[in-house]
C-alpha positions as CSV (number, residue, x, y, z in Angstrom):
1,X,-8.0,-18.8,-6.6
2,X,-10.7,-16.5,-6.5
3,X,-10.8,-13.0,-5.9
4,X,-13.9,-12.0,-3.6
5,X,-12.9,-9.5,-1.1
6,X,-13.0,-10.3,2.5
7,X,-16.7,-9.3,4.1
8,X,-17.2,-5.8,5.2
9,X,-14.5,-3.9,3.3
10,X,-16.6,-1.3,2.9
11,X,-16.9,-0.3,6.6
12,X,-15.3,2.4,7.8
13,X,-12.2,1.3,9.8
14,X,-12.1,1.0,13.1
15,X,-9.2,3.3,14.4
16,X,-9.1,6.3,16.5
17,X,-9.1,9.9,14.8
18,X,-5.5,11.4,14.3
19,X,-4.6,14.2,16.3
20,X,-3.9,16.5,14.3
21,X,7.4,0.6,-15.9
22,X,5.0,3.4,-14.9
23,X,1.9,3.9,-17.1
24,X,-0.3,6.4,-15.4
25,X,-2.9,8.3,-17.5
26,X,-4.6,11.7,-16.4
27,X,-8.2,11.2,-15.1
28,X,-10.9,13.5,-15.9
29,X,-12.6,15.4,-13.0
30,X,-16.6,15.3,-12.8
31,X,-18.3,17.7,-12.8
32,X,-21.7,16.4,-10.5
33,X,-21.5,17.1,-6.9
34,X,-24.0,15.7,-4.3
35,X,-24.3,16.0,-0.6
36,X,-20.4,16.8,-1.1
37,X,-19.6,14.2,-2.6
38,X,-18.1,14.3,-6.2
39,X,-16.8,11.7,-8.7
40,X,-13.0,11.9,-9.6
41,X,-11.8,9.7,-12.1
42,X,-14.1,6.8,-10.9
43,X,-12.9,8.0,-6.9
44,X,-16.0,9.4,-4.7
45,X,-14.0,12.4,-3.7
46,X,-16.0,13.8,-0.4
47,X,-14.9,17.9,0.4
48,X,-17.5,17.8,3.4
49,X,-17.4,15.3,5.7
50,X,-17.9,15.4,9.7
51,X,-14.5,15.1,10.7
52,X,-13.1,17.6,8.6
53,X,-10.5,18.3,6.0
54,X,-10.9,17.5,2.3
55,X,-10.1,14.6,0.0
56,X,-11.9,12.1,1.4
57,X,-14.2,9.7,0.4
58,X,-15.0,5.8,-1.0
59,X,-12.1,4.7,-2.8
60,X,-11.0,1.0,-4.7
61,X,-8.0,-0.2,-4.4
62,X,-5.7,-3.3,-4.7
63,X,-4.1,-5.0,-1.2
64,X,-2.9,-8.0,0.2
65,X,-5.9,-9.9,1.4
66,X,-6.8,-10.3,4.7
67,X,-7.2,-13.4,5.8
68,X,-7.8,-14.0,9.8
69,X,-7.7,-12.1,12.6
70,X,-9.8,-9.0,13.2
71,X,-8.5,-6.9,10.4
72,X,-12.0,-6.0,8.0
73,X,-9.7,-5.6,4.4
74,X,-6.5,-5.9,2.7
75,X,-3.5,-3.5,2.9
76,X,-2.9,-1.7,-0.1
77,X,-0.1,-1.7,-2.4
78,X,2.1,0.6,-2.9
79,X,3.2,0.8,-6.7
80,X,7.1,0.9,-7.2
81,X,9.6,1.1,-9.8
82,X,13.7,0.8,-10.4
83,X,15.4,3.8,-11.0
84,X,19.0,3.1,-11.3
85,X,19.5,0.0,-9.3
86,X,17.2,1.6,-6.7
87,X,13.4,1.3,-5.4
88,X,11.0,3.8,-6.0
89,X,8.2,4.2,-4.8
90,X,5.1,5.6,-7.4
91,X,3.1,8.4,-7.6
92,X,0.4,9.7,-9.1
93,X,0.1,12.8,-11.4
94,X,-1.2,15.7,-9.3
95,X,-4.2,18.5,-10.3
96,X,-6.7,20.5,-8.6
97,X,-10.6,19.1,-7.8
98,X,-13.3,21.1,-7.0
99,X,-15.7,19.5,-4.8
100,X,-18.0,20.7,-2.1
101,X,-17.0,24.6,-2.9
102,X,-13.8,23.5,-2.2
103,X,-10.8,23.5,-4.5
104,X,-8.1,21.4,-3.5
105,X,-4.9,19.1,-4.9
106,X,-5.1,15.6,-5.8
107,X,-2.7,12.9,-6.8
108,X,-4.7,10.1,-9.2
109,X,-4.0,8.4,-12.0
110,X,-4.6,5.0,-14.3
111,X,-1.8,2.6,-13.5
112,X,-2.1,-0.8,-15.1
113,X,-6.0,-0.2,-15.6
114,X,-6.6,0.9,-12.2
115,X,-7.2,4.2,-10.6
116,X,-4.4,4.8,-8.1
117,X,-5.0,7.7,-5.8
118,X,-3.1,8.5,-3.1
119,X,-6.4,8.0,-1.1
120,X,-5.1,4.7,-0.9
121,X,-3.3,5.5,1.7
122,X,-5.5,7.7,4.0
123,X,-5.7,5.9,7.1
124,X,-4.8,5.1,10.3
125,X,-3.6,8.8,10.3
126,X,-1.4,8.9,7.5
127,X,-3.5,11.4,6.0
128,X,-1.7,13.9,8.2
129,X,1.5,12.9,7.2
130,X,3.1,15.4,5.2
131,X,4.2,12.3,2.4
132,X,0.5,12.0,1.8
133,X,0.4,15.9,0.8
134,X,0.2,15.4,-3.0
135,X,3.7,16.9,-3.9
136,X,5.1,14.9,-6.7
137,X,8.5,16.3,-6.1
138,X,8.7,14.7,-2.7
139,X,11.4,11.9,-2.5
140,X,9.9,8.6,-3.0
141,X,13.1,6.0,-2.9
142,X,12.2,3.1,-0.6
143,X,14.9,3.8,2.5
144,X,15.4,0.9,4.9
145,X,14.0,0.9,8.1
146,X,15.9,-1.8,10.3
147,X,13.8,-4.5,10.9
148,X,15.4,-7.7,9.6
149,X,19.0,-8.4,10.8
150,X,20.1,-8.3,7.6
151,X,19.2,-4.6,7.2
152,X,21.3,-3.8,10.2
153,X,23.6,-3.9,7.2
154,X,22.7,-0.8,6.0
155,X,22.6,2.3,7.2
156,X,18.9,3.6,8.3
157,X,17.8,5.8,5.2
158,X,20.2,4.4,3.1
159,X,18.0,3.4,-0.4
160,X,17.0,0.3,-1.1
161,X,18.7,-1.5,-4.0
162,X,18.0,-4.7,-6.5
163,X,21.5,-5.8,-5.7
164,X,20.6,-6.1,-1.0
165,X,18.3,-8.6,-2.6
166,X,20.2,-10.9,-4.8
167,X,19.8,-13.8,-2.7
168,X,16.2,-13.6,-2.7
169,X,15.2,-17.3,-4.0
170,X,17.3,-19.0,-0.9
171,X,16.7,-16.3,1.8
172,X,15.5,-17.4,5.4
173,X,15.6,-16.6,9.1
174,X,14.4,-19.4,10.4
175,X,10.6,-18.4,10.6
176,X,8.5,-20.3,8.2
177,X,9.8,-21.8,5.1
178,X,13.5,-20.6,3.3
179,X,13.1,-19.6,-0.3
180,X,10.0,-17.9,-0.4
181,X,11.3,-14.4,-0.9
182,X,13.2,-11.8,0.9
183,X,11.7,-8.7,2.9
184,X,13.1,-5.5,4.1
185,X,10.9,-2.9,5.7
186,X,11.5,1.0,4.4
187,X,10.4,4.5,4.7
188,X,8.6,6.2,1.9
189,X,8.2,9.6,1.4
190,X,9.2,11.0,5.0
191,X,12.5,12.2,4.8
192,X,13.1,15.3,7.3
193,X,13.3,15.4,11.1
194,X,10.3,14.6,13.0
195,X,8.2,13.9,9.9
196,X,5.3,11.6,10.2
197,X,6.8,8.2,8.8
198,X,5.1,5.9,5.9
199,X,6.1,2.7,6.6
200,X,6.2,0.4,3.8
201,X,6.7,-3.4,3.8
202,X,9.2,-4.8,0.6
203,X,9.2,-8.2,-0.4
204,X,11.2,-9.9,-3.1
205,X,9.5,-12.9,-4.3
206,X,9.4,-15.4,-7.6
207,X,5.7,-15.3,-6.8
208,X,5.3,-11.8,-8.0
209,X,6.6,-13.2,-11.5
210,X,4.2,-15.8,-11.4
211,X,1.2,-13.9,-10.5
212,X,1.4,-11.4,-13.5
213,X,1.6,-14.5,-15.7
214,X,-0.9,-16.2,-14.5
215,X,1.1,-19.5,-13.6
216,X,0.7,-22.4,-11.3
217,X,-1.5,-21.7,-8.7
218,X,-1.9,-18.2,-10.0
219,X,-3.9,-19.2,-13.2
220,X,-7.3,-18.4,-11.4
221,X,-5.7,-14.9,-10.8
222,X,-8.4,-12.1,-12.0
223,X,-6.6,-10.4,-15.3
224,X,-7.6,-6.4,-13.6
225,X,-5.2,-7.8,-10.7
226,X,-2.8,-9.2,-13.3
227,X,-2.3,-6.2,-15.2
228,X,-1.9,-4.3,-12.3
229,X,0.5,-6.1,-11.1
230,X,2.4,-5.6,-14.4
231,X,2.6,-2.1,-13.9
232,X,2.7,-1.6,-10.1
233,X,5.6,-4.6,-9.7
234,X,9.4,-4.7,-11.1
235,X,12.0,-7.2,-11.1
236,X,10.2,-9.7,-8.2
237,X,9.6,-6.5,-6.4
238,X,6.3,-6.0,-4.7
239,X,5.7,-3.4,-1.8
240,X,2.9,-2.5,0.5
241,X,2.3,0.0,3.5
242,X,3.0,-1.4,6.4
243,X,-0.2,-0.3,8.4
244,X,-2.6,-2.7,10.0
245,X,-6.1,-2.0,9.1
246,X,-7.4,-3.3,12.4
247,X,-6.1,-0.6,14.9
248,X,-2.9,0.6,13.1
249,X,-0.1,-1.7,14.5
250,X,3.0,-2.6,12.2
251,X,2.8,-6.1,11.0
252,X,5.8,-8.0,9.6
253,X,6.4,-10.9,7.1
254,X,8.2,-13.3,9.0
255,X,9.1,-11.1,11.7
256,X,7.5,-12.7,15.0
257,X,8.6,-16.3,15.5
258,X,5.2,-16.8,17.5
259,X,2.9,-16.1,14.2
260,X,3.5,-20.1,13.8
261,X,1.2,-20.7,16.2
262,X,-1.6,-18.8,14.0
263,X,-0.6,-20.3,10.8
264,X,1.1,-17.6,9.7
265,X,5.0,-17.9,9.7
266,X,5.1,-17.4,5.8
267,X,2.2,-14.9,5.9
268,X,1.8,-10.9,7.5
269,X,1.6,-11.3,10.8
270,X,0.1,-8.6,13.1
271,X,1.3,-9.6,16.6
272,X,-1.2,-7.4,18.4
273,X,-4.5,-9.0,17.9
274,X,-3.5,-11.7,15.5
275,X,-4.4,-10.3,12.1
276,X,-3.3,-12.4,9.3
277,X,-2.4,-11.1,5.8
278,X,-1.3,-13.2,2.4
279,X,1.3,-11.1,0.3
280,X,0.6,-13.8,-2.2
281,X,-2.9,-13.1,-2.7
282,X,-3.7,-9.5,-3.6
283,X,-7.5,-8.2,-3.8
284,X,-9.7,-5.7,-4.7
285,X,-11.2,-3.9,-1.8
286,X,-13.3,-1.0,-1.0
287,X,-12.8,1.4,2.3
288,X,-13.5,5.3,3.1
289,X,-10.3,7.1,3.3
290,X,-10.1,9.5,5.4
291,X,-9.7,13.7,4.6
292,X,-6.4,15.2,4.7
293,X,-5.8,18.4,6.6
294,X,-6.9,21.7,4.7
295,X,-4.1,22.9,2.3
């Protein structure tokens, strides 16, 4: 397999403007500023840009790849861990950056050999949601969302747990092939009323396993993606926000019994203008997240 990202990840995405096992170690802040633009622990943090706000800027990261469609990268992963039987979402250690005569919070670390920032996650106007603010004392359990019938199990908000996927290695719902992991869809850091949702994507899969080591069809697997994986995965677990990079919809893993027709019944399958995405076949990418609001 190899592990070229998908052409033009590094254009800006095309969405409207919004209205409105861990192993992290602390990054060191440059000091160079230009044009607004300053380095962060190998992230181009920009304080000044045109559409306001602050802590944007260019920004690595590691998604599921994109692979038809009109989406122009991968989604990014979101790091997670078990906390007593429970999924748990990561994050970052959070200081203060100066950049651009402004001083601001953000949440960045080294996870697994990569930088994790929470600018992974600005787009698509979830850098207004108030999970993106960099509070580390936010709650950041996985709760389902009710998407699969098997969820309807489980009470909305109720925390996702190793034991609702025990059957993982048989699983099926008669999209695409039986045995290739089990999904769930959850929130992530949005508990309150009317709070801006992060929707995350959950799969259980004995290919997560398999990509860390490096086996089968995984043996091409770059080893920065592998050790990543190590740290950002637990238990079969892998998780991803659920965010189209194309115009925003919410794609599913075998969710729409049409995605057949597009090749895609065991891939992500964004019914709105046929973006395609492979859970098993993460990438490196490159995109310019967007600036939160001012703090």
């Amino acid at each position: 397999m190899t592990q070229e990202s998908s052409p033009n990840h590094g254009q800006r995405d095309k969405y409207p403007a919004p209205s409105g096992r861990r192993r992290f170690v602390k990054g060191l802040v440059g000091a160079s500023a230009l044009s607004g633009v300053t380095t962060v622990g190998g992230l181009a943090v920009d304080a000044t840009t045109d559409q306001g706000g602050i802590g944007g800027g260019t920004v690595s990261y590691v998604g599921i790849r994109n692979i038809a469609g009109p989406a122009n990268r991968p989604m990014p992963i979101v790091p997670l861990e078990i906390s007593d039987g429970a999924l748990r979402g990561m994050w970052p250690s959070v200081s203060e950056v100066t950049a651009g005569g402004d001083t601001f919070r953000l949440a960045r670390g080294e996870l697994g050999g990569v930088t994790y920032s929470q600018q992974w996650f600005q787009y698509c106007g979830l850098e207004v949601a108030p999970g993106l603010e960099p509070d580390p004392e936010r709650d950041g359990f996985l709760r389902s969302k009710t998407t699969y019938d098997w969820q309807s199990e489980l009470p909305d908000g109720e925390k996702l747990r190793v034991e609702h996927f025990e059957n993982y290695e048989s699983w099926g719902n008669n999209i695409g092939s039986d045995g290739l992991g089990k999904p769930a869809v959850a929130t992530w850091r949005s508990q309150g009323e009317d709070v801006k949702e992060i929707q995350v994507q959950v799969l259980r899969t004995p290919a997560v396993s398999k990509m860390v080591a490096g086996e089968d069809e995984y043996a091409d697997l770059a080893g920065e993606i592998r050790d990543f994986l190590d740290a950002a995965t637990a238990e079969d677990f892998i998780a991803w926000v659920n965010r189209c990079t194309h115009l925003c919809c919410n794609p599913g893993y075998k969710k729409t019994p049409g995605s057949a027709k597009f090749e895609a019944a065991d891939k992500v399958y964004c019914n709105c203008h046929q973006s395609v995405y492979d859970p098993f076949s993460p990438a490196m990418a490159t995109f310019a997240s967007r600036p939160r609001p001012q703090e």
